[in-house]
Residue, then its C-alpha position, 0 to 999 in steps of 0.5 A: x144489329x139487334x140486342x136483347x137487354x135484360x135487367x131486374x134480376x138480384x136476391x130476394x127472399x122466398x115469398x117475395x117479388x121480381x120483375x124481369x125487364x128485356x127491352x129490344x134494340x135496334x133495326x127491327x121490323x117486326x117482333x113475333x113470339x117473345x118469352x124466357x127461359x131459365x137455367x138452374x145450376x146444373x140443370x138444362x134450360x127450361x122455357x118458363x113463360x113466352x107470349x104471342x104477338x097477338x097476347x097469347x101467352x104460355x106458362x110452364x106448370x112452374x110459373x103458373x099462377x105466380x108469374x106474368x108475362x107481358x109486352x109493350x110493343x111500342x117499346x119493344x120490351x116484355x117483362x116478367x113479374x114474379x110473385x110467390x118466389x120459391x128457392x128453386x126459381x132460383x137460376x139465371x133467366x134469359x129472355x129471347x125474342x123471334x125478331x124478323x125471322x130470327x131468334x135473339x137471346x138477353x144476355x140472361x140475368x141472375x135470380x136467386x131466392x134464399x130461403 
């Protein structure tokens, strides 16, 4: 059974830093598309960033310029570095994988930016 586990979310000050991590396990053959989405209070779920297996990487107008995604396929992770954070990046962020076919989701993990 495959599982997506995230973690590297929690509070920070406007201005400041996170990296989100969504590390891949078990029976897997090949990981196609990976990338994150996030939910405010409220509000629908938007994609915030995914990446290509071969590197090509998309970013909502929101996330460009201050957040980067990447992957390590030999660790079946992806990450995602947050600079530059505003108080409206603040939701709860899932990751999500295209693994064999299929599309797993992180179990999400809370990010909040006080002002």
């Amino acid at each position: 059974q495959v599982q997506l586990v995230e973690s590297g979310g929690g509070l920070v000050q406007a201005g400041g830093s996170l990296r989100l991590s969504c590390a891949a396990s078990g029976r897997i053959f090949s990981i196609n598309a990976v990338g994150w989405y996030r939910q405010a209070p409220g509000k629908q779920r938007e994609l915030v960033a995914f990446i290509r297996s071969g590197g090509s990487t998309n970013y909502a107008d929101s996330a460009k310029g201050r957040f980067t995604i990447s992957r390590d396929n030999a660790k079946n992770a992806q990450y995602l570095q947050m600079n530059s954070l505003k108080p409206e990046d603040t939701a709860v962020y899932y990751c999500y994988a295209n693994i064999d076919g299929l599309t797993y989701w992180g179990q999400g993990t809370q990010v909040t930016v006080s002002s």
